[in-house]
C-alpha positions as a Python dict, from the first residue, in 0.01 Angstrom:
ca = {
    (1, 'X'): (0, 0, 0),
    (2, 'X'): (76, 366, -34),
    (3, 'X'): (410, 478, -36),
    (4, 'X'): (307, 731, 298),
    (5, 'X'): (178, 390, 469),
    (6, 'X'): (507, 230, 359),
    (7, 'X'): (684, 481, 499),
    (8, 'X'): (559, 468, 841),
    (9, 'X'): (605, 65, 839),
    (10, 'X'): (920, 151, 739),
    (11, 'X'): (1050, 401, 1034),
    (12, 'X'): (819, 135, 1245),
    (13, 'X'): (1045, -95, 1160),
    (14, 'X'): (1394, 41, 1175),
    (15, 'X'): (1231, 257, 1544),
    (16, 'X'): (1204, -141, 1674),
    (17, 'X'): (1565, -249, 1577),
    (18, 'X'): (1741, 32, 1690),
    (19, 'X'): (1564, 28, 2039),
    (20, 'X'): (1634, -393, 2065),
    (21, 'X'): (1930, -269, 2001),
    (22, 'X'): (2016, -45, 2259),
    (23, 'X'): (1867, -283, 2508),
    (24, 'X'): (2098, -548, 2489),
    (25, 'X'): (2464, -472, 2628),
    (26, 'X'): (2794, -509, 2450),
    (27, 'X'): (3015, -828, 2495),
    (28, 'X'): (3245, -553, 2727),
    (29, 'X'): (2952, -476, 2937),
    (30, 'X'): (2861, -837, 2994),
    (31, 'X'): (3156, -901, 3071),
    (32, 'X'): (3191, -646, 3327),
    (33, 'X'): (2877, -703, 3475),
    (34, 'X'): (2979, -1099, 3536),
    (35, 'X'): (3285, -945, 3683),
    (36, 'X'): (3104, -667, 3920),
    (37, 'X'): (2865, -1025, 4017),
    (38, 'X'): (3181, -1226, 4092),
    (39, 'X'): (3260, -933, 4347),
    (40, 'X'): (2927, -996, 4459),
    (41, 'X'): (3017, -1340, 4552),
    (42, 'X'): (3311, -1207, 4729),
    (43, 'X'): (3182, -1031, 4910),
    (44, 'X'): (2933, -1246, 5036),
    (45, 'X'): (3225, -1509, 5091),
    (46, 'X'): (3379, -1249, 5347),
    (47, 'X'): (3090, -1156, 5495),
    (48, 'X'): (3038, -1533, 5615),
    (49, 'X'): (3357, -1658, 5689),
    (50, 'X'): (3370, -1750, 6054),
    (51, 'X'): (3715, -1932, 6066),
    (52, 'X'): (3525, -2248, 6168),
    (53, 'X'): (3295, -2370, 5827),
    (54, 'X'): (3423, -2353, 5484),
    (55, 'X'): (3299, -2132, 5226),
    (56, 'X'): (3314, -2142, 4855),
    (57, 'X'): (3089, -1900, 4620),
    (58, 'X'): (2973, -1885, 4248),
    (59, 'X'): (2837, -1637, 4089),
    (60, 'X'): (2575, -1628, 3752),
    (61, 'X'): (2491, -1258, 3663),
    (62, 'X'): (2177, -1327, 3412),
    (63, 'X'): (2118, -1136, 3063),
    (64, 'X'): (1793, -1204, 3065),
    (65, 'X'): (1714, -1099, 3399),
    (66, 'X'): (1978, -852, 3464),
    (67, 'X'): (2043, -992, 3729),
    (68, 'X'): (2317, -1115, 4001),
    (69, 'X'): (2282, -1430, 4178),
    (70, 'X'): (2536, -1546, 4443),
    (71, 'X'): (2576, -1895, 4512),
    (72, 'X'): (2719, -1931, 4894),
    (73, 'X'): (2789, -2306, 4991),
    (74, 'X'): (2866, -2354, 5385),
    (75, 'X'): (3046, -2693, 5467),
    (76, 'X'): (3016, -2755, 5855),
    (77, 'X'): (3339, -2766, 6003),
    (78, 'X'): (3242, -3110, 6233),
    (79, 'X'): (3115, -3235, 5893),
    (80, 'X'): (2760, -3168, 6006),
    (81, 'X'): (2649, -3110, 5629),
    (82, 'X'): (2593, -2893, 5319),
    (83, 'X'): (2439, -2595, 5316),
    (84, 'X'): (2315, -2376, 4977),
    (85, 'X'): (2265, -1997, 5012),
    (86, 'X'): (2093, -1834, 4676),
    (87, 'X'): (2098, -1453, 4661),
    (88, 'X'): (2003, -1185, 4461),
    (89, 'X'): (2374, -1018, 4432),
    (90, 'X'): (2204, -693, 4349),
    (91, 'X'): (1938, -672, 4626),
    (92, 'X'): (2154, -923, 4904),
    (93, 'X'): (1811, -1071, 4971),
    (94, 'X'): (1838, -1478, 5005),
    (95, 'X'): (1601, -1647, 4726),
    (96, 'X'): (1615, -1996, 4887),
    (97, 'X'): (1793, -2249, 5043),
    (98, 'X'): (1864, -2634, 5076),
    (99, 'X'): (2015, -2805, 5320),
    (100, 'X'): (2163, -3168, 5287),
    (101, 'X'): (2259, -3325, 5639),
    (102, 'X'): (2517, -3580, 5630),
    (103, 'X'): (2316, -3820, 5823),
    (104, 'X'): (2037, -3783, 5463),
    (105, 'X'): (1791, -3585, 5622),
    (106, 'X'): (1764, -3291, 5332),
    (107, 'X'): (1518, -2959, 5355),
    (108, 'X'): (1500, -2686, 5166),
    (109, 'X'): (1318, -2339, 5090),
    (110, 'X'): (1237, -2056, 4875),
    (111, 'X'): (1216, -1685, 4973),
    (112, 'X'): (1112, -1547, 4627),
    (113, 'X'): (864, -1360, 4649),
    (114, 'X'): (769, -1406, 4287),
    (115, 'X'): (723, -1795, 4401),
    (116, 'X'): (427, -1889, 4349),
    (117, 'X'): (423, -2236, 4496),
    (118, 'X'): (602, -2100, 4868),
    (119, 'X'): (386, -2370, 5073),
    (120, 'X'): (498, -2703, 4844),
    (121, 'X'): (895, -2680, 4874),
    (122, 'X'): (1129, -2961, 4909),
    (123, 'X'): (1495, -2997, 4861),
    (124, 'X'): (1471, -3145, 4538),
    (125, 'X'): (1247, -2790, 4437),
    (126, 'X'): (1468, -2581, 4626),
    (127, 'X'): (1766, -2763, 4445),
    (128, 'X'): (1616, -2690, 4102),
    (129, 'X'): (1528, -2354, 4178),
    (130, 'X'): (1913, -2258, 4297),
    (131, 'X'): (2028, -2435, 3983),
    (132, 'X'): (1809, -2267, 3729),
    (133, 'X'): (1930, -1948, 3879),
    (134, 'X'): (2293, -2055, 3822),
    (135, 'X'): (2271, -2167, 3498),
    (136, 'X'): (2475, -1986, 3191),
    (137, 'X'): (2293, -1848, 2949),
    (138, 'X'): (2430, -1899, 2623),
}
């Protein structure tokens, strides 16, 4: 190898670090981006109240992604039965759904549009789907 050809391999090199580098965030601006997601979630929260059902939210905001999700979970106030609300925190679109009926009938769905299998959905899909979403990267 020539030292011109080393060179370039060289600055190829150290070009490819420093740009991986500037792609990936600081632990500070993780952690304000989980922060700005948990607002998200609130948000959401008291967007839905109603004074009747009870609402709790979770949030995930996703390195790998970049991405928000907002986890809204609606308890029926007569005890009617559980229902999960996935959304993209950034976009507020809904990404699926499941919903778990005290009396066992469950259902569920997926909005995604990147889903590729929109037509073969149960709750136990849906279910996976909304947990992937809200799992922490480490």
């Amino acid at each position: 190898m020539t030292k011109l050809s080393t060179f370039l391999l060289l600055l190829l090199l150290l070009n490819t670090v420093a740009v991986h580098a500037q792609s990936q965030p600081s632990a500070v601006e993780i952690f304000k981006l989980r922060d700005m997601c948990q607002a998200h979630a609130d948000e959401f929260k008291k967007q839905f109240e109603n004074g009747y059902d009870f609402y709790k939210t979770d949030s995930n905001y996703s390195l790998r992604t970049n991405h928000c999700y907002v986890l809204l979970e609606q308890t029926a106030f007569d005890n009617w039965g559980i229902i999960l609300k996935l959304y993209d925190g950034n976009t507020k679109n809904i990404l699926a759904t499941t919903i778990e009926q005290t009396k066992g009938e469950k259902t569920g769905k997926i909005y995604d549009r990147d889903w590729q299998e929109k037509n073969s959905v149960t709750y136990d899909i849906a279910s996976k789907y909304i947990q992937n979403k809200m799992a922490t990267e480490r």
